[in-house]
N, C-alpha and C positions, 0 to 999 in steps of 0.2 A: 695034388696035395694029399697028404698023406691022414691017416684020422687023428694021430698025433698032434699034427699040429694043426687041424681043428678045436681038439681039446682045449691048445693052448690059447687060442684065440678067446675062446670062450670062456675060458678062466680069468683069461686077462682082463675080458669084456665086464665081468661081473665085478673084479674087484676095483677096477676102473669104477662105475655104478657106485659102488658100494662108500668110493673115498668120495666124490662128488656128493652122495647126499648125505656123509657125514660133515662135509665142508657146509653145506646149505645150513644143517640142523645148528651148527657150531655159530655158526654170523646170526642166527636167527636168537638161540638161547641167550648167548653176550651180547646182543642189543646192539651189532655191529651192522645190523642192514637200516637201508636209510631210509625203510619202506613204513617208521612209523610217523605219524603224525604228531604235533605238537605245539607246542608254543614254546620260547624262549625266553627264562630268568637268568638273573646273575645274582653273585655274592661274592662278597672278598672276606678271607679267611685268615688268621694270625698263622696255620696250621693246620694243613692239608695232609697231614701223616696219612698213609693208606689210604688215600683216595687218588683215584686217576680218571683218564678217559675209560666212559662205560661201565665207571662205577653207577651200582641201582642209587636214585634217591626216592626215597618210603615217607608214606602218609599213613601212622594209624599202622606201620609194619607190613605196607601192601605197597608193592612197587607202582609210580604213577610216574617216574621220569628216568634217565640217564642224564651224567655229567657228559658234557660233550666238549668243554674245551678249560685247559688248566693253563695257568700262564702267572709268570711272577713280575708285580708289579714293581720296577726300579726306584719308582719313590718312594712311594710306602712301605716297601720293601714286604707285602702282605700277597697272599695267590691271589689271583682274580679268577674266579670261575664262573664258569656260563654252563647251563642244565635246561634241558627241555625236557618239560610238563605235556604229560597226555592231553588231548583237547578233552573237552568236557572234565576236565578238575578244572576248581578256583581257587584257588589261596588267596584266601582274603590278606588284606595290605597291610595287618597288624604282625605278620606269622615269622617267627624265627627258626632259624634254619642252623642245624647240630650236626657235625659229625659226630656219627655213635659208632659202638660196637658190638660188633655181633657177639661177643664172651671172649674169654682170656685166648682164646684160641684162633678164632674167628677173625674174618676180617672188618673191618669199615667198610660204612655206608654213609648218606647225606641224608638225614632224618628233618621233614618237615613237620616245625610246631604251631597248628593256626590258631590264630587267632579269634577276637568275636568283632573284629569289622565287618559292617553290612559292603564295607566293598573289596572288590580285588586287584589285585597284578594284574597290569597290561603288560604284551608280548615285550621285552626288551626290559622292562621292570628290575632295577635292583634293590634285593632282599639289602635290609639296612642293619638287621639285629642276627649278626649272629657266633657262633662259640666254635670255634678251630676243636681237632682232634688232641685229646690229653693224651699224656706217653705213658705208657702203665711202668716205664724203666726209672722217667723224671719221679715218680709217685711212690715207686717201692727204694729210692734214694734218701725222700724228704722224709720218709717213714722209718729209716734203718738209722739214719743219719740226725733226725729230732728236728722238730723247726726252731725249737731254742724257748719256746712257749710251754707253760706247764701250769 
């Protein structure tokens, strides 16, 4: 072999390297590897606008979970979603659960609000109070358009 195509091996070699640990960093930053620990809650939503799998849910604006399975429920015709909580957080069993947004631009997230019960959610737990995503489109309608109230 020629040094040519040592070169090329070698080039190949690194950039091969190179996509590999940007694949690891990528599963690891989107909360796509299964390597964290947790506990699992649920909550059913009127209105799951921009939220999906992998979406962060924040406590206090500090990530403590991922949404990990979205599913539309035929009778209630409402999402049902299930999200796993870091070990060591407690959401006490009063705490309502928001999708918010990160500003006009930004996307949604799954915003928990605790409560002051002295106790909390067991694993499998469904949140019982909570507020679907608002459409900033339905809101600049009802504003343009007048609610008919004055």
């Amino acid at each position: 072999m020629s040094t040519h195509n040592w070169t090329e091996v070698l080039v190949g070699g690194v950039v091969l390297a190179g996509a590999v640990a940007f694949g690891v960093y990528a599963s690891q930053s989107t909360g796509l590897s299964q390597g964290a620990a947790g506990y699992e809650l649920g909550a059913s939503f009127r209105s799951l606008e921009g939220v999906g799998v992998g979406t962060d849910v924040r406590l206090a604006g500090v990530k403590i979970g991922t949404v990990t399975g979205v599913t539309l429920n035929p009778e209630t015709y409402r999402a049902d979603t299930t999200f796993t909580i870091a070990d060591g957080i407690l959401v006490p069993d009063d705490s309502a659960i928001v999708i918010s947004s990160e500003g006009l631009l930004g996307g949604n997230f799954v915003e928990v609000m605790p409560g002051g019960s002295p106790f909390y959610f067991e694993p499998g737990d469904e949140i019982e109070d909570t507020q679907g995503a608002v459409s900033l489109i339905s809101l600049l309608v009802k504003f343009v358009a007048g609610d008919g109230s004055e």
